[in-house]
NUKETOR-906781 format. One line per 3 residues: number of its first residue (from 0); their letters; for each residue x, y, z of C-alpha. Coordinates in nm, 3 decimals, padded with zeros to 5 digits. Each point is the difference from the previous one (the first is absolute). Layout:
! NUKETOR-906781
NUM) A) X/Y/Z | ...
! end
This chain:
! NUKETOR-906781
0) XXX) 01.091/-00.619/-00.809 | -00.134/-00.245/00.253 | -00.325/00.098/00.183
3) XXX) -00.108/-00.188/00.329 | -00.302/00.052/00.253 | 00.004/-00.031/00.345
6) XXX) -00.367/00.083/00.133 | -00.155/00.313/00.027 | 00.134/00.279/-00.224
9) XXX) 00.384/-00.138/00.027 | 00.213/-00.070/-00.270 | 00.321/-00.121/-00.088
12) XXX) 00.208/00.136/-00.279 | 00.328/-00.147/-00.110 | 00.104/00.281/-00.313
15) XXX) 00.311/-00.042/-00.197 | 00.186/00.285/-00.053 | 00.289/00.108/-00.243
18) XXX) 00.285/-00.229/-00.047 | -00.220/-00.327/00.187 | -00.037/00.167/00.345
21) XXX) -00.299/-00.119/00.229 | -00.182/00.234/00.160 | -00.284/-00.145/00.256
24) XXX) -00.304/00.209/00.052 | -00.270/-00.028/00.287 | -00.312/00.189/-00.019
27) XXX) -00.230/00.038/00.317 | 00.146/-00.279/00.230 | -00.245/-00.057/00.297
30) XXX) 00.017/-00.096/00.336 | -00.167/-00.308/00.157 | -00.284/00.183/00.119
33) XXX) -00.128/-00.107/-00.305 | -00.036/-00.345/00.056 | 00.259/-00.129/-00.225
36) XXX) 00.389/00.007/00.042 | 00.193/00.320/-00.095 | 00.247/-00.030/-00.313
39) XXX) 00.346/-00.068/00.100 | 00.301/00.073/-00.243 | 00.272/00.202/-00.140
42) XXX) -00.136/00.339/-00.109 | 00.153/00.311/-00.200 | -00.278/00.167/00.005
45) XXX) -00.348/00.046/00.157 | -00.297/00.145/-00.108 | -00.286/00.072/00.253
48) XXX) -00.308/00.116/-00.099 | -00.122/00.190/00.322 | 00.069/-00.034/00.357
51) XXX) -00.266/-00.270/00.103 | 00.191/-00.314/00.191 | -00.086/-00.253/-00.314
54) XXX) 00.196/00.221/-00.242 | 00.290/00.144/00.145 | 00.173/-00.311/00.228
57) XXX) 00.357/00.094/-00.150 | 00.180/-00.179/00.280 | -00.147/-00.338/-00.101
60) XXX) 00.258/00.035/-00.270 | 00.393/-00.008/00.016 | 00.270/00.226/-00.175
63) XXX) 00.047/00.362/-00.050 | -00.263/00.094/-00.255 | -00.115/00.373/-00.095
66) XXX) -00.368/00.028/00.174 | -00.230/00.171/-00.211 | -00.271/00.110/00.159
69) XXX) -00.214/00.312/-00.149 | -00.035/00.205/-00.325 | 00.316/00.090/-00.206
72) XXX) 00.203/-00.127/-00.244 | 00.268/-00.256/00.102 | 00.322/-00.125/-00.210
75) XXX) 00.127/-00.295/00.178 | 00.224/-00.229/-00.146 | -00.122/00.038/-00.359
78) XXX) -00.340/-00.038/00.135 | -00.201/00.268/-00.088 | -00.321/00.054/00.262
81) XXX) -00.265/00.234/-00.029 | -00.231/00.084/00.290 | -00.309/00.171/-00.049
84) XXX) -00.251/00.167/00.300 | -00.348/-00.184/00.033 | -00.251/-00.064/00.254
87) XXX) -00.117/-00.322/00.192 | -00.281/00.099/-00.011 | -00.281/00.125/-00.185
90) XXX) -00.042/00.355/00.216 | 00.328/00.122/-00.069 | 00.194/-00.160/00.268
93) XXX) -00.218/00.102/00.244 | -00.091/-00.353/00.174 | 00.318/-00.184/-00.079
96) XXX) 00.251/00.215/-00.136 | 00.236/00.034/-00.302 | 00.162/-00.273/-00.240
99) XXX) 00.287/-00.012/-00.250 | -00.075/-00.146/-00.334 | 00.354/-00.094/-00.095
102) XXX) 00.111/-00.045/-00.361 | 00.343/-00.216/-00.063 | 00.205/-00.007/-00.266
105) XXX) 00.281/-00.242/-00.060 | 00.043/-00.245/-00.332 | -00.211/00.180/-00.235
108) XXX) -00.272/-00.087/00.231 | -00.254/00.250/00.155 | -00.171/-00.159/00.303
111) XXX) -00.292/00.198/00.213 | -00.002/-00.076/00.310 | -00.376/00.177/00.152
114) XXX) 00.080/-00.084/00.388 | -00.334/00.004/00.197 | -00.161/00.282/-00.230
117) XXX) -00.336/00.050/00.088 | -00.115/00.278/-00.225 | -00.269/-00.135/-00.256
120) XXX) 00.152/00.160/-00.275 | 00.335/00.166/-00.081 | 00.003/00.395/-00.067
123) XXX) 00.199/00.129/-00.380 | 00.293/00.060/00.203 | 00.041/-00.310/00.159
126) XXX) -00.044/-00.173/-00.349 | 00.218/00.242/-00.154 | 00.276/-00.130/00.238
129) XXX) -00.049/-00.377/00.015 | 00.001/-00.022/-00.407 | -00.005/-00.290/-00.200
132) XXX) 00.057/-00.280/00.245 | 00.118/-00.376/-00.107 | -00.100/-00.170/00.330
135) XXX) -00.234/00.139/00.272 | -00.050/-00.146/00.360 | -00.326/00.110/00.099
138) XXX) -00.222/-00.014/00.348 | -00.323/-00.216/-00.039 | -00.060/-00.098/00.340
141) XXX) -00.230/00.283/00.089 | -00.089/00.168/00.360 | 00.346/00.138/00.002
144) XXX) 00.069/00.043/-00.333 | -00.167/00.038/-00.318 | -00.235/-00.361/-00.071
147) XXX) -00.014/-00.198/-00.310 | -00.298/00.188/-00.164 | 00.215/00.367/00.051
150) XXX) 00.350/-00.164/-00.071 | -00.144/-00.102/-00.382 | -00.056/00.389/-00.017
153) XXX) 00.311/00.077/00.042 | 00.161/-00.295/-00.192 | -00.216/00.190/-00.264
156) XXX) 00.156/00.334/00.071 | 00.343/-00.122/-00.038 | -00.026/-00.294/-00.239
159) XXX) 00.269/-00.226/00.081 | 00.171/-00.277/-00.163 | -00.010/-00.195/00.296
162) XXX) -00.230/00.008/00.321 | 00.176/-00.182/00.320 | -00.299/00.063/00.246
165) XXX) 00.114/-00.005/00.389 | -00.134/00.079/00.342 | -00.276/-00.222/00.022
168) XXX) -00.100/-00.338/00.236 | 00.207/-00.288/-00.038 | 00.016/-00.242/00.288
171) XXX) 00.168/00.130/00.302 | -00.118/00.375/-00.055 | -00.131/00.125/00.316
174) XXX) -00.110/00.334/-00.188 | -00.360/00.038/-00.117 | 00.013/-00.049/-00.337
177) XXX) -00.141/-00.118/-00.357 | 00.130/-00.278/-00.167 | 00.151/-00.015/-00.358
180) XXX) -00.320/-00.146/-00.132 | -00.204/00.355/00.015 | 00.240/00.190/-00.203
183) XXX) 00.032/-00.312/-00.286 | -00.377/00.024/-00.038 | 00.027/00.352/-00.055
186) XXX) 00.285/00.021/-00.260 | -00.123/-00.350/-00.200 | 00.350/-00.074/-00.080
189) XXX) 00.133/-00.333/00.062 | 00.280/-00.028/00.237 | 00.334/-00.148/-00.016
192) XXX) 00.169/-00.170/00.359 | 00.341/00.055/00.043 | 00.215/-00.031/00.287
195) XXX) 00.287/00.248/-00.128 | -00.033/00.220/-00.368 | 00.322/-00.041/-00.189
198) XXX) -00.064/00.324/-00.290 | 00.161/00.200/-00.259 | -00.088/00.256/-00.160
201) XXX) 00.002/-00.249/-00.294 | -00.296/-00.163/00.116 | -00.251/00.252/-00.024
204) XXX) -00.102/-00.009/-00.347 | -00.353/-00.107/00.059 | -00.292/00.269/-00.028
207) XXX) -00.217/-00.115/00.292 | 00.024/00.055/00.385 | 00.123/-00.347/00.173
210) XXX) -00.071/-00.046/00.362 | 00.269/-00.223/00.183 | -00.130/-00.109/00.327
213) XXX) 00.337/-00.016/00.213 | 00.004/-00.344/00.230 | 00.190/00.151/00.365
216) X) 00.323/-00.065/00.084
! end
């Protein structure tokens, strides 16, 4: 699987599939309200978080992909998706609404995907549904989301293999938010800087967290 960033809390996917097929994934594509230019590409399928303009710009991107867009569970080609009912906030929706945590499975690989969560922990059920989780992309950026200092409490709730943190200030952002720095003070685990995350299930075999610091396409 192939793993790129684009800003904000989008990613990029590219999953193989049985017998070699490439499936391309886009999670949370944004508009350029945001400051920095939308995603463009071939997509089979979308996931969007919540309704907010910086997560859900599906016409930035080309094809006819499956939209997934709220709480279910989703079998698109071979992909298996999971999406499970939070808050963006911390008073139960009330100032910002509700979120999909989304949970994808593809390659033997079990990637959490938080969206802009902003509850400052997750409840039983909600941990009962994620489950172990190889790779987790999680808020750090604050204000809107969950900051650095809550997102290490849930990192601790879920314990991941590996933390991609996303939705926080990189140059261009015209959002109000946190940089990465914050949240790497906070978790005391050394980073790693990649521009695109080539794994396998393979690769997992070590017992600590690693934090890979995604450079934007």
């Amino acid at each position: 699987m192939k793993i790129a960033w684009y800003g904000q809390s989008c990613f990029r996917l590219i999953i193989k599939v049985n017998g070699g097929e490439k499936i391309t994934l886009f999670i949370d594509p944004f508009d350029k309200e945001t400051g920095l230019t939308p995603p463009r590409g071939n997509a089979d399928i979308i996931i969007c978080s919540h309704g907010h303009h910086d997560h859900n710009n599906t016409k930035s991107l080309s094809g006819t992909p499956f939209v997934i867009d709220g709480p279910g569970e989703y079998d698109v080609k071979k992909v298996y998706v999971k999406g499970i009912y939070s808050f963006h906030d911390d008073k139960k929706g009330e100032e910002r609404g509700i979120n999909t945590i989304s949970v994808i499975e593809a390659e033997d690989l079990k990637i959490c995907h938080l969206g802009d969560l902003g509850q400052k922990e997750l409840s039983d059920i909600q941990l009962e549904k994620i489950g172990e989780v190889d790779i987790l992309m999680v808020p750090v950026g604050g204000n809107f989301t969950i900051d650095g200092s809550e997102a290490v409490k849930i990192i601790n709730q879920i314990e991941p293999k590996v933390i991609i943190p996303m939705h926080y200030k990189i140059p261009g952002v015209s959002l109000k938010l946190d940089g990465l720095e914050k949240f790497l003070k906070e978790i005391g685990v050394e980073k790693e800087t990649m521009e695109e995350l080539t794994i396998q299930q393979k690769d997992l075999t070590e017992e600590k967290m690693k934090v890979v610091a995604m450079k934007p396409l």
